[in-house]
C-alpha positions as CSV (number, residue, x, y, z in Angstrom):
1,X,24.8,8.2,-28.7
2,X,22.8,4.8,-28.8
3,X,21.4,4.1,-32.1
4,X,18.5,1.8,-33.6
5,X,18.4,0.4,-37.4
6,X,15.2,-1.8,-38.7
7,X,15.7,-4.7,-40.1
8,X,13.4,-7.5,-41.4
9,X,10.0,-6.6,-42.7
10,X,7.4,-3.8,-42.5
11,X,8.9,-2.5,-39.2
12,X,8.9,-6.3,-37.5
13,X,12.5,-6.3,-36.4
14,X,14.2,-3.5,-34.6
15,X,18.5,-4.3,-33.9
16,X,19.8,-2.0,-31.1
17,X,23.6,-2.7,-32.3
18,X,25.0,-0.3,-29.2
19,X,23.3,-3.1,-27.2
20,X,22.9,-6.5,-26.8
21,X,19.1,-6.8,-27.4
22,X,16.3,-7.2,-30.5
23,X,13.0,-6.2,-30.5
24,X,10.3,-7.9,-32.4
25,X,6.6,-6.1,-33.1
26,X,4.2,-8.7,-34.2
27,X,0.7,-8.1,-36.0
28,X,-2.1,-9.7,-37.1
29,X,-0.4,-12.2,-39.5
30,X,1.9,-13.4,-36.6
31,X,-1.3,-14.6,-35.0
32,X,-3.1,-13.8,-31.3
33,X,-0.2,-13.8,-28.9
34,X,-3.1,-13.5,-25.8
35,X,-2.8,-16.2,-23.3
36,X,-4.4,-15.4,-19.4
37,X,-3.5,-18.9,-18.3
38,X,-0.1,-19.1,-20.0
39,X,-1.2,-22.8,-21.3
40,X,-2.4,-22.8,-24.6
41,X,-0.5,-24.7,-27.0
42,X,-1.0,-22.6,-30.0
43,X,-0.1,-19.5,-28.1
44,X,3.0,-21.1,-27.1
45,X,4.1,-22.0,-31.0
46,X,3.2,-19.1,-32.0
47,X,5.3,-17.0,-29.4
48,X,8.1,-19.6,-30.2
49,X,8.3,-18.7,-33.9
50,X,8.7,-15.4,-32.8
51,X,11.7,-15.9,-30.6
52,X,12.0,-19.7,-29.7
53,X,12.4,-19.0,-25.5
54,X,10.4,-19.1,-22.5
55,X,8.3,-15.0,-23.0
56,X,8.2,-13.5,-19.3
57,X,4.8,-12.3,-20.3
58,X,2.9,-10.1,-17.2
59,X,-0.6,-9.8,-16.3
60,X,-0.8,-6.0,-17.3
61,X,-3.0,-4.0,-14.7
62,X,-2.3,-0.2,-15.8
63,X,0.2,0.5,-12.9
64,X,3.8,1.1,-12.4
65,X,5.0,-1.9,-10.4
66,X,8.2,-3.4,-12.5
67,X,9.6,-6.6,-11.4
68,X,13.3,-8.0,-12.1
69,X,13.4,-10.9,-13.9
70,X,16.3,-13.3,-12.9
71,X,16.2,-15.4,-15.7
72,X,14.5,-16.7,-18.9
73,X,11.0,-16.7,-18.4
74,X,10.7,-15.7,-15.0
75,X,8.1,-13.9,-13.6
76,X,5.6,-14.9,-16.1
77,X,2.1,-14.1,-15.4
78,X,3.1,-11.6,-12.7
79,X,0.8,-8.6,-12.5
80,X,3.1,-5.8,-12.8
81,X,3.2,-3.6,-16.1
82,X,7.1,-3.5,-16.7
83,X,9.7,-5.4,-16.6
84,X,13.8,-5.6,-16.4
85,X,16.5,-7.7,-16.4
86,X,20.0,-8.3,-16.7
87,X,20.2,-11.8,-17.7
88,X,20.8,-13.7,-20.9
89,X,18.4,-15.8,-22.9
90,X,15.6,-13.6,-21.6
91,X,12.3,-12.6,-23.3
92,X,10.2,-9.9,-22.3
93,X,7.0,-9.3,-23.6
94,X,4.7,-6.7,-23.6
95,X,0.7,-7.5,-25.2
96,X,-1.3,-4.5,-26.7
97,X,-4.1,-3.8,-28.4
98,X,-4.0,0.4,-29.0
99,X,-1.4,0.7,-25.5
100,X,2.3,1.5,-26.2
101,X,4.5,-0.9,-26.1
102,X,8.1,0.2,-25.4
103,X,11.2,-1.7,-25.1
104,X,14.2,-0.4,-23.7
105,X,18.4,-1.3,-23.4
106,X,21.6,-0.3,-22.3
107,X,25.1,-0.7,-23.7
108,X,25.5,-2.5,-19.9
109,X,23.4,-5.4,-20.8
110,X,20.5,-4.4,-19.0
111,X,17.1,-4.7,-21.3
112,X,13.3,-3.7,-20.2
113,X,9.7,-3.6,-21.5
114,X,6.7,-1.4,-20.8
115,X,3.1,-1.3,-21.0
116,X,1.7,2.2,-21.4
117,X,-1.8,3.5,-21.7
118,X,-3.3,6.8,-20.1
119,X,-3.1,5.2,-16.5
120,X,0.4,3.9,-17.1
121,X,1.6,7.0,-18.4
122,X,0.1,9.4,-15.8
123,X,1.2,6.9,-12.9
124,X,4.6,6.8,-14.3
125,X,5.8,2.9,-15.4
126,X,8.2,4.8,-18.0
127,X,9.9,6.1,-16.0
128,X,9.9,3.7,-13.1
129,X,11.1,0.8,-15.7
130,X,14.1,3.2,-16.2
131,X,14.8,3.8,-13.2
132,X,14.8,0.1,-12.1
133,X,17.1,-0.6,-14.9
134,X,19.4,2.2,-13.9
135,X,19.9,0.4,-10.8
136,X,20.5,-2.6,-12.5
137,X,23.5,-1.0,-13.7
138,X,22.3,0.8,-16.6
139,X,23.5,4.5,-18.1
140,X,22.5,5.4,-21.4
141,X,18.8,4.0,-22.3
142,X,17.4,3.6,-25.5
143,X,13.8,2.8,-26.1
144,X,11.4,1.7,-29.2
145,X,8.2,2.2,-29.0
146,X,6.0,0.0,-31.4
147,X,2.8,0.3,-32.8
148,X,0.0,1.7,-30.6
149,X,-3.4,4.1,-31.0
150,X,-2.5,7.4,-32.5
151,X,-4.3,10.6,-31.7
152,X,-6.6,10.7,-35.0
153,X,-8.3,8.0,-33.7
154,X,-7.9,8.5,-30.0
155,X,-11.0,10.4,-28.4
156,X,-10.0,11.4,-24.9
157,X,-10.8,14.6,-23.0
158,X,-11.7,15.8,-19.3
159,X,-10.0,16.2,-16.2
160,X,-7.7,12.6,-17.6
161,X,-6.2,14.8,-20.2
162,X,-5.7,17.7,-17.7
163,X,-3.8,15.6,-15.9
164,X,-1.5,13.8,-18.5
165,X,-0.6,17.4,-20.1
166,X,0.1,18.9,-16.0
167,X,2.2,15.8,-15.8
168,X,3.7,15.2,-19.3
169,X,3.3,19.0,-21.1
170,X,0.9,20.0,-23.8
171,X,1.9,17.7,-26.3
172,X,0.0,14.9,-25.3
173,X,-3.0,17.4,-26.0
174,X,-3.9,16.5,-29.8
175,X,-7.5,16.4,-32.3
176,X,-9.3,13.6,-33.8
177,X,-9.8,13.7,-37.4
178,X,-13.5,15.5,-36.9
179,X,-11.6,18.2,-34.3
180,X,-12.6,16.6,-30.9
181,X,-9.8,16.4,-28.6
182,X,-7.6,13.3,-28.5
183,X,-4.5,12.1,-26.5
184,X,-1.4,11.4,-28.4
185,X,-0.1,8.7,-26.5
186,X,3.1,8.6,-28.9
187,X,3.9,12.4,-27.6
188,X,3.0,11.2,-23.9
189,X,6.1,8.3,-24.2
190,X,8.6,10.8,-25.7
191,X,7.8,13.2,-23.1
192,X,8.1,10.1,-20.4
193,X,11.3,9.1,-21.4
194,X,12.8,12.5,-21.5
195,X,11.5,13.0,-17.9
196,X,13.5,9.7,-17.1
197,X,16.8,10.4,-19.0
198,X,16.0,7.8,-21.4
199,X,16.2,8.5,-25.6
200,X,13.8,7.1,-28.0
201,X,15.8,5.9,-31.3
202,X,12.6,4.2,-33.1
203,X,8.6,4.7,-33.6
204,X,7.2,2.7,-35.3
205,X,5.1,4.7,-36.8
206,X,1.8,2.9,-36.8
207,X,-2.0,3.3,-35.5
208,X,-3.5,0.3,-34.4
209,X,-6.6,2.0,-35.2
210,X,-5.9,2.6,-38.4
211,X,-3.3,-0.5,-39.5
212,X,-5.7,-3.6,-40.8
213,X,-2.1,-5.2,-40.0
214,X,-2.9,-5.3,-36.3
215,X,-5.5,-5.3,-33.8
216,X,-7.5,-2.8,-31.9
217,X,-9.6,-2.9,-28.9
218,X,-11.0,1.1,-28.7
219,X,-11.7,1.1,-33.0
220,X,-12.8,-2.4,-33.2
221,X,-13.4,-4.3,-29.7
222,X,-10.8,-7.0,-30.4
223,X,-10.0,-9.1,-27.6
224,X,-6.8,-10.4,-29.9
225,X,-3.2,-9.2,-29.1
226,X,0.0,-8.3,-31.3
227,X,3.2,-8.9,-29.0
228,X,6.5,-6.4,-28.5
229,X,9.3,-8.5,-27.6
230,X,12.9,-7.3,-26.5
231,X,15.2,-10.1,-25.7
232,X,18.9,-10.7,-25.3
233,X,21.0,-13.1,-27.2
């Protein structure tokens, strides 16, 4: 059984001691970790205090396509929603505003990182980011998912939600505070992961929404982005 402890401060730092990885969350203090051109100076010391390497960062499009990253900082700015790799002094980074970020590792080595909103989840980029680690040599996989829109705030309904609950079960159905429906992205991750063999050990536990500790594009039209990092040492 793989098993996550949290370490540093309000939920920052995740160790996955069965594995050779760390995750970081970052929020609103840590600074906008946005960059499209992957040039800005201040992004790039700000991403550096985080973990001081080279962040394979991706050009997030709401797919599936993962790519495998060969070393540190490869692949950055590739449009692709996941990513995996097997080598060490890697970063991957996943940049959200109210989507799910999810880092995931093996005992093997092998680490990943996932974007998933809605589209992500109904495509399936969960579950394809597991699979691509799986034949990276990966058995057991454990995954954290960090802060991201909860289903109080989250108005969604229509044929979307029909689909995500035929694909993913009736627990992504969920209500808003005021009784409208709502997705519950959160429930729509665990019930990925189980589809994929994969085990979620930590959630974080947080609304975007909601936190004033981090940013949100649906509750507050914020163009700024917190950062979930998974890297290996």
């Amino acid at each position: 059984m793989l098993g996550l402890r949290l370490g540093g401060s309000q939920l920052g730092r995740a160790l996955l001691p069965a594995t050779p990885a760390e995750v970081r969350f970052t929020g609103r203090l840590d600074g906008d970790m946005s960059d499209p051109t992957g040039a800005d100076p201040a992004v790039a010391a700000r991403r550096r205090s985080i973990v001081d390497r080279p962040w394979t960062w991706l050009h997030q499009v709401h797919g599936t396509e993962v790519i495998v990253v060969d070393g540190p900082g490869g692949g950055a700015g590739h449009a692709a929603d996941a990513a995996v790799t097997t080598a060490p002094g890697t970063a991957l980074a996943i940049l959200c505003a109210d989507c799910a970020p999810v880092a995931l590792a093996s005992p093997e080595g092998v680490i990943g990182a996932a974007h998933a909103g809605w589209r992500g989840l109904l495509a399936g980029v969960i579950e394809a980011a597991v699979a691509s680690m799986r034949r990276l040599g990966a058995t057991e996989v454990a995954a954290a998912l960090g802060p991201c829109i909860h289903p109080e705030c989250y108005a969604f309904a229509g044929p979307e939600l029909d689909s995500l609950a035929g694909r993913l079960g009736p627990s992504v159905r969920a209500r808003r505070r005021d009784g409208s429906p709502a997705l519950d992205l959160p429930a729509g991750v665990r019930a990925a992961l189980r589809r994929s063999g994969a085990e979620l050990v930590v959630d974080a536990g947080v609304c975007t929404a909601c936190s004033a500790a981090h940013w949100s594009w649906r509750a507050r039209a914020e163009r700024e982005r917190q950062a979930m990092v998974v890297w290996r040492p």
